[in-house]
Legacy VTK file of the C-alpha trace (Angstrom):
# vtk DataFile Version 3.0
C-alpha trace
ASCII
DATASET POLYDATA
POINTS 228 float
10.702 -19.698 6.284
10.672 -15.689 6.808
7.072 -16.350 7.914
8.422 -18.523 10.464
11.145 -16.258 11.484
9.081 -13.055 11.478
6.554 -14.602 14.190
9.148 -15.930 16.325
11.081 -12.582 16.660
7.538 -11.045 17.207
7.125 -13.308 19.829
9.808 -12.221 21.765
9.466 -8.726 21.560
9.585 -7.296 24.939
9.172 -3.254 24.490
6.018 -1.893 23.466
5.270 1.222 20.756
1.973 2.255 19.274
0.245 2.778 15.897
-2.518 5.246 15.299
-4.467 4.730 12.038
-6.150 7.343 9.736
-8.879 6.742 7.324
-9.788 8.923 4.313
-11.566 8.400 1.054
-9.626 9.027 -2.087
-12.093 11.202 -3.385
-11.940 14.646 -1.613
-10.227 13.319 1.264
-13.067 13.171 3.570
-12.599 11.029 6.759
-13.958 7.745 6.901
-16.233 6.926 10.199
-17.095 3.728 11.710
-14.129 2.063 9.202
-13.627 -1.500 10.667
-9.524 -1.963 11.265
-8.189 -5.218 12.036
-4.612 -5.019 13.105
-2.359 -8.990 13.471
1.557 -9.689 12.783
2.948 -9.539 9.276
3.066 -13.014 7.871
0.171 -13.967 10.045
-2.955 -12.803 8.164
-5.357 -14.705 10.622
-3.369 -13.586 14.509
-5.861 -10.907 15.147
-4.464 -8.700 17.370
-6.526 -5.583 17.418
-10.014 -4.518 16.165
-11.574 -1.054 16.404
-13.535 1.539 14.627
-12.626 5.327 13.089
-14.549 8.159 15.243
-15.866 10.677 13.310
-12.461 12.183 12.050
-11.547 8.870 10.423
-9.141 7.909 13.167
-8.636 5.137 15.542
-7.817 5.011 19.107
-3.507 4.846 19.872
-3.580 1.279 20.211
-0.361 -0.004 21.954
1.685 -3.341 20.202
4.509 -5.270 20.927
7.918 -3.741 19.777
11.576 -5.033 19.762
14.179 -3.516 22.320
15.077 -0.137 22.113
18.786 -1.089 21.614
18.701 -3.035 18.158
18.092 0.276 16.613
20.569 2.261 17.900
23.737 -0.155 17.409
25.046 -0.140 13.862
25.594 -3.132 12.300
22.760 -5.068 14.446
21.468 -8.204 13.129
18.272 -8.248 15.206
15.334 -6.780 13.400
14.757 -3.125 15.199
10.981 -2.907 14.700
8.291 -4.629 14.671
6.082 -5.739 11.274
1.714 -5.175 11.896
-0.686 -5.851 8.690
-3.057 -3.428 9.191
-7.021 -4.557 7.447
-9.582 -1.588 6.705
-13.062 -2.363 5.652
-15.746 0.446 5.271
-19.807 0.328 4.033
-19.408 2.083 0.275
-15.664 1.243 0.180
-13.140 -1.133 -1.105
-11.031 -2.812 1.415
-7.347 -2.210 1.878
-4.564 -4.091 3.720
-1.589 -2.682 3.746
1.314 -5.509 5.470
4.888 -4.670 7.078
3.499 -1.802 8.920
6.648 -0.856 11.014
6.577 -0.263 15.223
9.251 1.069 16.487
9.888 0.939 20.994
8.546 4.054 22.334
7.386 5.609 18.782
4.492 6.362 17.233
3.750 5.296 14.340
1.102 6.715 12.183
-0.394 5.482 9.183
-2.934 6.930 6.727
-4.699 4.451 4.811
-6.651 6.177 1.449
-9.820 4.027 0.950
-11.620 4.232 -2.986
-15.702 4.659 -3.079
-17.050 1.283 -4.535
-17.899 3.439 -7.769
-14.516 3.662 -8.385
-13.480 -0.203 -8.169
-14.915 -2.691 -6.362
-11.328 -4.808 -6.101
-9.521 -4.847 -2.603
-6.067 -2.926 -2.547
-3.088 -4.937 -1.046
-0.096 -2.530 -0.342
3.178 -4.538 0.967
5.601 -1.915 2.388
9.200 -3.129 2.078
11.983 -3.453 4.554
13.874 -0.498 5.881
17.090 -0.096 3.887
19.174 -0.190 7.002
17.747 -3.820 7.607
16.607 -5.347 3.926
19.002 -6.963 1.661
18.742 -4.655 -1.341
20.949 -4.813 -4.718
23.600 -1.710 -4.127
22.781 1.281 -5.708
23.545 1.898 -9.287
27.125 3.914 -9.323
27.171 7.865 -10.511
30.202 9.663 -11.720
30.933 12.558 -8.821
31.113 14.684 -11.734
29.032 15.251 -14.474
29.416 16.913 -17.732
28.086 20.277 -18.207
26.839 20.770 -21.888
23.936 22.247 -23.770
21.970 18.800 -23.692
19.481 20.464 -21.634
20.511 19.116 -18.113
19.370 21.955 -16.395
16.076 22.214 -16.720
14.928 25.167 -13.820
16.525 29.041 -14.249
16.387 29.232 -10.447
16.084 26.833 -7.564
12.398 26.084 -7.047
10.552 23.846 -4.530
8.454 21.742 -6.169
4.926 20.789 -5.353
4.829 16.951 -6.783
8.124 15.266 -8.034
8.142 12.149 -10.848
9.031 8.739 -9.242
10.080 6.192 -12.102
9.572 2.611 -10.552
12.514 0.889 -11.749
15.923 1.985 -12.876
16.666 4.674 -15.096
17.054 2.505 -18.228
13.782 0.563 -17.619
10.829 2.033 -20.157
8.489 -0.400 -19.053
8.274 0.935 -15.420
5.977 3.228 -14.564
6.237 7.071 -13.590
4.074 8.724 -10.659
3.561 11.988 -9.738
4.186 12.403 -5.718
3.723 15.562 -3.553
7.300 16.506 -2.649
6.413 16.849 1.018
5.247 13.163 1.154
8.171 11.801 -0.818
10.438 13.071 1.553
8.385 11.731 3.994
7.945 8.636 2.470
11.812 8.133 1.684
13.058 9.445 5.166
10.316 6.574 6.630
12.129 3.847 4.760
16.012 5.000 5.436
16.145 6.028 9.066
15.090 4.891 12.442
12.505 7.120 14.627
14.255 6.147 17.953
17.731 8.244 16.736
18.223 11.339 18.388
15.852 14.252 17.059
19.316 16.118 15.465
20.393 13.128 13.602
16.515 12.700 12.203
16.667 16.544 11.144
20.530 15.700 9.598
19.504 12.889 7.429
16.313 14.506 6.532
18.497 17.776 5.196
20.481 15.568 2.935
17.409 13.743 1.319
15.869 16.901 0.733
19.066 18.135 -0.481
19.624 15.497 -3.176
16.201 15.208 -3.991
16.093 18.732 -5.085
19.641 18.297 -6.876
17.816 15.661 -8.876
14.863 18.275 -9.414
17.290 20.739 -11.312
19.916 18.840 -13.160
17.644 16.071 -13.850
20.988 13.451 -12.597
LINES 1 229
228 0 1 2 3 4 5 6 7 8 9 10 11 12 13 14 15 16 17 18 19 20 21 22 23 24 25 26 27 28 29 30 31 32 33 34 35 36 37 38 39 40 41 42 43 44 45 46 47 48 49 50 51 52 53 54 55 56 57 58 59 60 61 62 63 64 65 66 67 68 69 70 71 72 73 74 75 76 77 78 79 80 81 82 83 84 85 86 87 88 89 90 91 92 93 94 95 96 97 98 99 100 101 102 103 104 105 106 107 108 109 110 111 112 113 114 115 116 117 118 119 120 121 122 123 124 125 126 127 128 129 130 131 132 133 134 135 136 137 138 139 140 141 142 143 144 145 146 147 148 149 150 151 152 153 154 155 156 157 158 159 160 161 162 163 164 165 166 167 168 169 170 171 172 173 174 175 176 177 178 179 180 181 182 183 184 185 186 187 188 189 190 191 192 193 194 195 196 197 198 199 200 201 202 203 204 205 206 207 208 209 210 211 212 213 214 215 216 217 218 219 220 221 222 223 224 225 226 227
């Protein structure tokens, strides 16, 4: 059914935005040339819409795609999807292949997206990424309630004598109480980048980007010293 429902709202797009694709091993980051990229809609694996090659720097051309209307992401509370959902397919000679679905296009944005690629030595499996809805559009559980404020005692919650920026921060996938989930180290930079992606729009005005992007950095570093 969301299969269904995805194509026919990609159908009827009627803006246009464009994706730019980068390619880089995982070992020493070293561009990938002549990687094969197949781009088609989300929930479509076989609607090929695109196919072109990495130049020397392990990037493809801007390719330009079908986007919704500008307007569905700039009016709160819209009920139209606001962007656009592209699988995006990279083979390489001497590489595993990766396809990474629910690539987002936004009208009259760019969107970039860097695709790390693992040497056949390493594992000869495919990777399949799925990137999840924007949290202005998904249906997501609400977020687990915090007391606004917090005890102060010698349990160790502060864990930094000054205010430091940190070069990786520890992501624990799943909620706090869940052992089983795993924890990964990610470079502060692209975790804000990562969580600013996923919780705001491109198309809002450049001041309300650089707002928004503030307060994540701003509780992602409160997080980084009191551990809460």
């Amino acid at each position: 059914m969301r299969n269904s429902l995805l194509r026919a709202a990609q159908v009827n797009h009627v803006d246009n935005g464009t994706i730019k694709i980068q390619v880089t091993s995982s070992i020493g980051l070293i561009p990938v040339q002549d990687a094969r990229i197949t781009i088609s809609y989300t929930g479509e694996p076989d609607s090929t819409l695109e196919q072109v090659s990495t130049n020397a720097e392990g990037q493809s051309e801007t390719l330009t795609l079908a986007a919704p209307p500008l307007e569905y992401s700039m009016e709160p509370e819209q009920m139209n999807q606001p962007y656009a959902e592209y699988t995006v397919q990279v083979e390489a000679e001497g590489y595993r292949p990766v396809s990474i679905e629910g690539v987002d296009v936004f009208s009259g944005e760019l969107s970039l997206q860097n695709v790390r690629m693992e040497p056949l030595e390493v594992s000869e499996e495919g990777k399949n990424i799925v990137i999840p809805a924007n949290t202005l559009f998904g249906n997501f559980p609400p977020k687990i309630a915090e007391a606004e404020i917090k005890p102060m005692d010698e349990s160790g919650e502060i864990v930094l004598s000054r205010v430091v920026v940190p070069e990786y921060v520890i992501v624990h996938d799943g909620t706090p109480g869940d052992s089983t989930a795993g924890d990964y180290y990610v470079r502060y930079k692209d975790y804000i980048k990562n969580v600013a992606s996923s919780e705001i729009y491109a198309t809002w005005p450049d001041s309300t980007i650089r707002a928004n992007i503030l307060a994540i950095m701003s509780f992602t570093m409160n997080r980084v010293y009191t551990e809460w």
